[in-house]
DRENPA-3360 file (N, C-alpha, C; in nm, 2 decimals, always signed):
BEGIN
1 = XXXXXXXX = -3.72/+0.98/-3.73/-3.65/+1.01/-3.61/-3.51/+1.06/-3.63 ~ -3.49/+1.14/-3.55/-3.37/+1.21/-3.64/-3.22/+1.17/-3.53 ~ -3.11/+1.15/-3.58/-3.01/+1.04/-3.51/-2.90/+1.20/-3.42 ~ -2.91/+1.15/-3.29/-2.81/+1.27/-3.22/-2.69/+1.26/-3.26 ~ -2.62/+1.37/-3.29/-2.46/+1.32/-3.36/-2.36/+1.39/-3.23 ~ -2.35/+1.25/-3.16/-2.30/+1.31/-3.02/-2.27/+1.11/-2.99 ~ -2.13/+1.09/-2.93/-2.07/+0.99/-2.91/-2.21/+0.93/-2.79 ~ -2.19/+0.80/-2.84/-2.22/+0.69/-2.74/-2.17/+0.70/-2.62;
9 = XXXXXXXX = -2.07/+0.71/-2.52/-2.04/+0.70/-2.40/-1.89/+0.82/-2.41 ~ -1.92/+0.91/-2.28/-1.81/+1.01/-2.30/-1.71/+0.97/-2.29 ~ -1.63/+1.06/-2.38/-1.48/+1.03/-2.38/-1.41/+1.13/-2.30 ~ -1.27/+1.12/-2.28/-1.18/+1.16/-2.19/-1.16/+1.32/-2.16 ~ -1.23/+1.38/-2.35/-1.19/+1.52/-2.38/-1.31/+1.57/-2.26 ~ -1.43/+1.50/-2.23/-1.56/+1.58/-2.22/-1.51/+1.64/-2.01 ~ -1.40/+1.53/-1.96/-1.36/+1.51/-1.83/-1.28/+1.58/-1.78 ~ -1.28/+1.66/-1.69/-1.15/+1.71/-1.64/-1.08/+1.63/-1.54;
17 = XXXXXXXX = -0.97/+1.64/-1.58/-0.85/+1.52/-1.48/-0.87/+1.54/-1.38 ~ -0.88/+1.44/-1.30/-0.89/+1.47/-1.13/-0.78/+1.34/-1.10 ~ -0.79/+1.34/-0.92/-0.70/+1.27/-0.86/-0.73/+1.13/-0.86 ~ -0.87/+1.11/-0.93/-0.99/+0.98/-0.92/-0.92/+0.90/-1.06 ~ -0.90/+0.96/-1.12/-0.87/+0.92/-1.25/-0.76/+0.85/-1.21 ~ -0.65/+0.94/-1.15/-0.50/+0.90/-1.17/-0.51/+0.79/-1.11 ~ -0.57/+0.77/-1.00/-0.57/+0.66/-0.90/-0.63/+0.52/-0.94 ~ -0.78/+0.58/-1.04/-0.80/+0.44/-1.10/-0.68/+0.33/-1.22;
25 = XXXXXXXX = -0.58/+0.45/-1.30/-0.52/+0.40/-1.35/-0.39/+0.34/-1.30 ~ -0.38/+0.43/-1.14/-0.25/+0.34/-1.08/-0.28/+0.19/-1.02 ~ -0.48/+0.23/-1.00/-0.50/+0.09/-0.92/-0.43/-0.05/-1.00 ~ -0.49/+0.02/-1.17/-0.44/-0.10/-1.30/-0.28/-0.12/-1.26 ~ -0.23/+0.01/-1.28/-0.10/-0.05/-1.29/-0.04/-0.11/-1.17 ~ -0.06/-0.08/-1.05/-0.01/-0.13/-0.93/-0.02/-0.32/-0.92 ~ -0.19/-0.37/-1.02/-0.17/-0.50/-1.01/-0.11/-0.56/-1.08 ~ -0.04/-0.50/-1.19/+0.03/-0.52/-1.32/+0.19/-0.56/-1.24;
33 = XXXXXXXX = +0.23/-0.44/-1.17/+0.35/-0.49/-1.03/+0.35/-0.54/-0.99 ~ +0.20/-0.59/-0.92/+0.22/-0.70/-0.78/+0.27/-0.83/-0.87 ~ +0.19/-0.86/-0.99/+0.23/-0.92/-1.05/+0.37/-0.99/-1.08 ~ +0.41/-0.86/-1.16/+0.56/-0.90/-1.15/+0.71/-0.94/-0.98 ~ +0.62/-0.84/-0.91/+0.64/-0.86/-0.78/+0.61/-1.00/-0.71 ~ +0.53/-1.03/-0.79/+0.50/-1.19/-0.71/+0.66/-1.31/-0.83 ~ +0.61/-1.25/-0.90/+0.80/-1.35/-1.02/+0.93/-1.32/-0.93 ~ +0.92/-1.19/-0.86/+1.03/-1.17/-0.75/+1.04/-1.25/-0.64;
41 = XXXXXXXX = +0.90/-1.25/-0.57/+0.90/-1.28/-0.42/+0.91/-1.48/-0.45 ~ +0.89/-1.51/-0.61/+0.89/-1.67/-0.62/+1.02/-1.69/-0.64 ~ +1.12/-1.61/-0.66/+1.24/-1.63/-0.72/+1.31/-1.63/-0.62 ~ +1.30/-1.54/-0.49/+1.31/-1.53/-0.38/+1.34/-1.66/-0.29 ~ +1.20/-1.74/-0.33/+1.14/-1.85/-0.27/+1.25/-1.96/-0.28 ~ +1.24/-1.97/-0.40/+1.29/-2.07/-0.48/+1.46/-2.05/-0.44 ~ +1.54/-1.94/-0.45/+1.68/-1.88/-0.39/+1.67/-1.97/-0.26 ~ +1.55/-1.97/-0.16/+1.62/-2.00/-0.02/+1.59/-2.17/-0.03;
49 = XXXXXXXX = +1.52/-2.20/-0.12/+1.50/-2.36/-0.08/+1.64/-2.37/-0.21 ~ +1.72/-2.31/-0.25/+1.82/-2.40/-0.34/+1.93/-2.38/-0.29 ~ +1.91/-2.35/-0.20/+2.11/-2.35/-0.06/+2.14/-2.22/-0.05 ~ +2.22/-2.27/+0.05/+2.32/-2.11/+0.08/+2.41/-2.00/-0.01 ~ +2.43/-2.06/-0.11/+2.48/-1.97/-0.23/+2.36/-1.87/-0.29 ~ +2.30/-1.96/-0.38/+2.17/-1.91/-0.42/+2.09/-1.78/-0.36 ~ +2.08/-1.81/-0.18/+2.00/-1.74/-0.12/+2.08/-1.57/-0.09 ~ +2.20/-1.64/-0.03/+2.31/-1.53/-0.05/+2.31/-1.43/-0.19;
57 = XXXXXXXX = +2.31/-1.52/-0.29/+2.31/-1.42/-0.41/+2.21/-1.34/-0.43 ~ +2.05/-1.40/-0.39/+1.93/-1.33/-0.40/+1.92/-1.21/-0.30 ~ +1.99/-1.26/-0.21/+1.95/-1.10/-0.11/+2.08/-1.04/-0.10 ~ +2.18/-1.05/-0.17/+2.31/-0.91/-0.21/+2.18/-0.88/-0.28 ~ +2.17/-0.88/-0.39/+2.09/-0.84/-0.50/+1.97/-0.74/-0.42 ~ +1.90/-0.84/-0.35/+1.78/-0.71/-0.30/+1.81/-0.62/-0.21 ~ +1.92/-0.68/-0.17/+1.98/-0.53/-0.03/+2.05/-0.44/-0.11 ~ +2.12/-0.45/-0.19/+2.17/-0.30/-0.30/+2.08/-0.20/-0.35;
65 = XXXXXXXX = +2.12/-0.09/-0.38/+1.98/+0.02/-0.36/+1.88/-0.02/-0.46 ~ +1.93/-0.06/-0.57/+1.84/-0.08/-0.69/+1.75/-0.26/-0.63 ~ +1.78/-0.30/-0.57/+1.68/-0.37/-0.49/+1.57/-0.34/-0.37 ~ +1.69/-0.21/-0.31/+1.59/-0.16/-0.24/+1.48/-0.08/-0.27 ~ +1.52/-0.01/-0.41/+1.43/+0.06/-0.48/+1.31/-0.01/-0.53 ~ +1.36/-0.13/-0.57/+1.19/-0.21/-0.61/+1.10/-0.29/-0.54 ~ +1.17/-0.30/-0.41/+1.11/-0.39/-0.27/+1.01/-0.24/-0.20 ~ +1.09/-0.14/-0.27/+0.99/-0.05/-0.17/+0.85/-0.04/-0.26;
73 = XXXXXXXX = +0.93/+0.00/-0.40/+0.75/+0.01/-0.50/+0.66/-0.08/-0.51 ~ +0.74/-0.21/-0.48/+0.67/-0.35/-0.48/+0.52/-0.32/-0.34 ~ +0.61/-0.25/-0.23/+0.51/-0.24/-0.13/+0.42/-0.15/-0.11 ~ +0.46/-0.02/-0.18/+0.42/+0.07/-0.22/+0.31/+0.04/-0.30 ~ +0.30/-0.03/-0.40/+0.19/-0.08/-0.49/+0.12/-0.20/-0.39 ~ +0.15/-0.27/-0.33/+0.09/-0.38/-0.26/-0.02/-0.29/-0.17 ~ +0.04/-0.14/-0.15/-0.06/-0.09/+0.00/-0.14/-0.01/-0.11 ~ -0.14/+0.06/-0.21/-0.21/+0.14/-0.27/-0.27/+0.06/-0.34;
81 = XXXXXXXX = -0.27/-0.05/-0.41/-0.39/-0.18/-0.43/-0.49/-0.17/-0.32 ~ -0.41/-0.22/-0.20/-0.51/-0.26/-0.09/-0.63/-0.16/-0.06 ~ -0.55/-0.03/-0.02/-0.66/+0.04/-0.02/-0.74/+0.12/-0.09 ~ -0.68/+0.12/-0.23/-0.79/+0.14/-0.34/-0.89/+0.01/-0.35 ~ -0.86/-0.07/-0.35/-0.95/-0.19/-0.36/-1.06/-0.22/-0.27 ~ -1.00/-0.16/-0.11/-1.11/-0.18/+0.01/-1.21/-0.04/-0.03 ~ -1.16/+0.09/-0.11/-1.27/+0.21/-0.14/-1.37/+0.13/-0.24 ~ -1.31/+0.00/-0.34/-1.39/+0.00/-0.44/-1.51/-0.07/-0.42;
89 = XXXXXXXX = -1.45/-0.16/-0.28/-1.55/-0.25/-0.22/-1.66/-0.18/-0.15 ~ -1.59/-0.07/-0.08/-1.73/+0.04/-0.04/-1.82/+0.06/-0.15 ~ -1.77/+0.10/-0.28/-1.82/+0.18/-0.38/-1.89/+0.02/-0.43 ~ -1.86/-0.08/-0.42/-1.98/-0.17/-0.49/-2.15/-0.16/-0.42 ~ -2.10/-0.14/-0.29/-2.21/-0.14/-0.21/-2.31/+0.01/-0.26 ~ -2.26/+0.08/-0.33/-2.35/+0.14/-0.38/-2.32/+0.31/-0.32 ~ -2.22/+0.35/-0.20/-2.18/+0.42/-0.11/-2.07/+0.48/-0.15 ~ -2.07/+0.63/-0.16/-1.92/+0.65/-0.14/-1.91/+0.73/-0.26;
97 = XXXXXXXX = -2.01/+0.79/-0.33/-2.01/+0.81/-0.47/-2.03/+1.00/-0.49 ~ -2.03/+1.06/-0.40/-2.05/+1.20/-0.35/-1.92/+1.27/-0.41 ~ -1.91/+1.39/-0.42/-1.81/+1.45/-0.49/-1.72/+1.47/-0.37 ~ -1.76/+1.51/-0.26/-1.70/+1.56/-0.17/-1.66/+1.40/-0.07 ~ -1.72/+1.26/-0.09/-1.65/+1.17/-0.04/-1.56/+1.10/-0.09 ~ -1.55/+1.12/-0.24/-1.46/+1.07/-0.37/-1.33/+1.15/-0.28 ~ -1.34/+1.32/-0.27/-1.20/+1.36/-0.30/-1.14/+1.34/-0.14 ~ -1.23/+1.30/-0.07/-1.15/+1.25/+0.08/-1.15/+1.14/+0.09;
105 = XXXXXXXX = -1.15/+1.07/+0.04/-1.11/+0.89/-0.03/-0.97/+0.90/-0.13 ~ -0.97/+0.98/-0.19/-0.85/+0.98/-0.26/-0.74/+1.05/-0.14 ~ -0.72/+1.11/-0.11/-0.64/+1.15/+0.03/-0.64/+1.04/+0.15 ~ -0.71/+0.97/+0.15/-0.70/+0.87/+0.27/-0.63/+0.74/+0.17 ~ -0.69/+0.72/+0.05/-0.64/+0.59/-0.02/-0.45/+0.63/-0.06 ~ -0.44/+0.74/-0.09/-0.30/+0.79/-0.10/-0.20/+0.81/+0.02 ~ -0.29/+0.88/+0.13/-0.20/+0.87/+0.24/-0.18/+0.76/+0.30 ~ -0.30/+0.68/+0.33/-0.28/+0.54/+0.39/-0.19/+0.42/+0.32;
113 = XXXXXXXX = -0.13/+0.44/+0.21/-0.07/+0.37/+0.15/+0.08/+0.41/+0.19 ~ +0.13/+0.53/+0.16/+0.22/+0.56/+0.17/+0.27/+0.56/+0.41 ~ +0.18/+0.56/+0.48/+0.20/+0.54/+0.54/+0.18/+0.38/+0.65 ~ +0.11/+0.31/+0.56/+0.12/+0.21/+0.57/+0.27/+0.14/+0.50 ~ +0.30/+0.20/+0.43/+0.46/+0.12/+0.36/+0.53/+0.20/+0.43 ~ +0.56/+0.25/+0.54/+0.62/+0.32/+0.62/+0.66/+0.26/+0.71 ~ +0.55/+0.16/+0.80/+0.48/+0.07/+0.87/+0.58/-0.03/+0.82 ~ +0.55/-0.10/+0.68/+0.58/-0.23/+0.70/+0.75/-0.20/+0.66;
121 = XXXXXXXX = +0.82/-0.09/+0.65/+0.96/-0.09/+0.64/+1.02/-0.06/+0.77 ~ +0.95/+0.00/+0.82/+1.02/+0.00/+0.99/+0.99/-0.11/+1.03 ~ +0.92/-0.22/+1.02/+0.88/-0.32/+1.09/+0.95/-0.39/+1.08 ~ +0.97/-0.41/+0.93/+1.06/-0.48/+0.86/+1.20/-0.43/+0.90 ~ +1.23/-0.37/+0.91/+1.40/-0.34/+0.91/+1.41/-0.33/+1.07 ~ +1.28/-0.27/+1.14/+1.35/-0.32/+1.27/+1.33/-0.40/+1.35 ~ +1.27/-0.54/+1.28/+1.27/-0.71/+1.31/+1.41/-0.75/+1.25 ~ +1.49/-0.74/+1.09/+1.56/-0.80/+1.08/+1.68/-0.71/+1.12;
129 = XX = +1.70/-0.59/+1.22/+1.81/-0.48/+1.20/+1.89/-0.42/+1.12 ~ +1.79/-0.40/+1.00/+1.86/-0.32/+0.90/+1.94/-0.37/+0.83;
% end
């Protein structure tokens, strides 16, 4: 029997990049943030139960841009998780797997994130007034 000289499972060269790809790798990296984002939101925690100095110092810190810059990615990744993760849940069920429903799932899982973190910063800033 003669042996096919052709790789066991395709590799990356045989694929053209699409938007499916980018998104599966942001879904990795986005839990990789929430992650760290949760060492934030605990540090946070811990700032308001250790007194009024403490809490003060934790939020100068997050209200300067370079905290606003990571409170937004933080949520940013929090919404692009969520709704990559509610497509994946479609996609376990077996649904969802069409070429043409993949690439309107990637536009709804990218817009919906970014307008969902829209959502929770206006909400946010216009419960606590900015």
């Amino acid at each position: 029997m003669a042996e096919a000289k052709r790789p066991l499972s395709p590799h990356l060269q045989v694929y053209r990049w699409g938007l499916h790809m980018t998104l599966s790798i942001l879904h990795r990296a986005t839990g990789v943030a929430l992650g760290a984002g949760t060492l934030l939101l605990a540090w946070w925690l811990i700032s308001l139960a250790s007194g009024p100095e403490a809490f003060a110092q934790a939020q100068s810190c997050l209200a300067s841009w370079l905290g606003r810059v990571v409170l937004l990615g933080f949520t940013w990744s929090l919404m692009l998780h969520l709704c990559n993760g509610i497509r994946h849940l479609v996609w376990d069920t077996g649904q969802g797997f069409e070429l043409s429903t993949v690439r309107v799932t990637n536009m709804l899982v990218l817009g919906g994130s970014v307008v969902l973190t829209l959502i929770v910063w206006v909400a946010g800033y216009g419960l606590i007034g900015g």
